[in-house]
C-alpha positions in Angstrom: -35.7 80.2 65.2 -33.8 83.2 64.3 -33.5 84.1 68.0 -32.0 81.1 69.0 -29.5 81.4 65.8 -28.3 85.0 66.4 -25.9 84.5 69.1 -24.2 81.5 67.0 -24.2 84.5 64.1 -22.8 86.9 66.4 -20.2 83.9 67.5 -17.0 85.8 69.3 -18.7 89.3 69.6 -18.4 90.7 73.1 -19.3 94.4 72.1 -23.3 95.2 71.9 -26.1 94.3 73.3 -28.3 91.5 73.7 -32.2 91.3 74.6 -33.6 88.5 77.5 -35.1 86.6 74.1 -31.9 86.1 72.2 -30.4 84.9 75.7 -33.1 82.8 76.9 -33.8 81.4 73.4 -30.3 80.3 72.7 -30.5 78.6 75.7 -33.7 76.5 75.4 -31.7 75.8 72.1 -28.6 74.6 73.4 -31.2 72.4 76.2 -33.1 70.4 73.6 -29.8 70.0 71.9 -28.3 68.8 75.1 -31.3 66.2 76.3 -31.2 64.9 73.2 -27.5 63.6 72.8 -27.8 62.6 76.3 -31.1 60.7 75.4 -29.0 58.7 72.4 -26.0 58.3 74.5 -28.2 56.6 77.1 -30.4 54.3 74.5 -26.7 53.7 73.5 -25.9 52.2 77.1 -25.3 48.8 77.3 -26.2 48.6 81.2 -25.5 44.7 81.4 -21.4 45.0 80.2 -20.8 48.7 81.4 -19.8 50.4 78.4 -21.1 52.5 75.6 -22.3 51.1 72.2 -21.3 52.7 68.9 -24.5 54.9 69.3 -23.7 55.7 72.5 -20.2 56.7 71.6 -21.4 58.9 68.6 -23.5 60.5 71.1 -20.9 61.2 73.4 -18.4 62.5 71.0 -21.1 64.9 69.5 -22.2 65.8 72.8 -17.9 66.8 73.4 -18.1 68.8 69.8 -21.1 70.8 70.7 -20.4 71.7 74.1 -17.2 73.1 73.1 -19.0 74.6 69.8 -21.0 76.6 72.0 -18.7 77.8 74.8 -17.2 81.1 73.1 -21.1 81.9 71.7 -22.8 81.1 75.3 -20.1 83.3 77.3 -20.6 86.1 74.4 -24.3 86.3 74.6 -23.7 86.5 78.7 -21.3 88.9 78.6 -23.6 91.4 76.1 -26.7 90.5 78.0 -24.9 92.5 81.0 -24.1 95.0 78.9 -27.9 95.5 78.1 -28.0 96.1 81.3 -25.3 98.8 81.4 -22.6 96.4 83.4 -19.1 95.4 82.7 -19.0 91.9 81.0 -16.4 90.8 83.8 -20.0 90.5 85.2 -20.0 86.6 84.2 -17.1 85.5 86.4 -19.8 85.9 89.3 -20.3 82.2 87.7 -17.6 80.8 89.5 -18.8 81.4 93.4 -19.7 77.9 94.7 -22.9 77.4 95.2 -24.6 80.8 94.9 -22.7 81.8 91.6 -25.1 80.0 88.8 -28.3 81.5 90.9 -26.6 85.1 90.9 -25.8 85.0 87.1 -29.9 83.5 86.9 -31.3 86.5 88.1 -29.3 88.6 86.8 -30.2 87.3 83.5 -33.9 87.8 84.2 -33.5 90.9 84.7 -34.8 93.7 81.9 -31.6 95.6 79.9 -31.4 99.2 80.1 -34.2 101.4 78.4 -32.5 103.7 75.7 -29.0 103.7 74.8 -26.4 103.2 77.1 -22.7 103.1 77.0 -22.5 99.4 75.5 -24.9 100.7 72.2 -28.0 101.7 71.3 -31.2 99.2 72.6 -31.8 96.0 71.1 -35.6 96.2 71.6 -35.8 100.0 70.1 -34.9 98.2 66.9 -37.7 96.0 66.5 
């Protein structure tokens, strides 16, 4: 759990390092917390009148709060996960190609960090 908190610790910090696990953890994170306020907002569906009930509106508006709640820490983590890799954090603009973008920045954070210190910090995994 503390891997999937750090990044939400570290909220607005662009300087560092991160490992794969911090990144990869905060996302399965963010993913349950995502399936699940989707999951309320569609039990709170009513499908015969087209509209949302109050669950499904609560849903919703938690759904708005939390995706903007996460922005700044999901684009932080990014941009120090490429800086475990010893590359510029303008790195996570590659997001923005259509089509090919999202599947550039997914290997790229697959991809194992620098070994030793590099010009971002020291490693994260030398540490602990």
């Amino acid at each position: 759990m503390e891997w999937m908190l750090m990044p939400l610790k570290r909220y607005a910090d662009f300087n560092g390092r991160s490992r794969r696990k911090e990144y990869w953890m905060f996302t399965l994170l963010t993913f349950i917390v995502y399936m699940v306020l989707y999951a309320l907002m569609i039990m709170g569906t009513d499908f015969q009148n087209g509209g949302l009930s109050a669950l499904g509106m609560l849903a919703a508006g938690l759904l708005g709060i939390f995706g903007l709640g996460v922005l700044v820490p999901s684009i932080a983590v990014t941009v120090r996960r490429f800086h475990d890799q010893d590359k510029s954090g303008w790195f996570v603009l590659l997001a923005f190609i259509p089509f090919l973008g999202g599947l550039i920045l997914l290997v790229f954070m697959c991809l194992e960090g620098t070994r030793g210190s590099n010009r971002f910090g020291d490693d994260p995994k030398a540490g602990g």
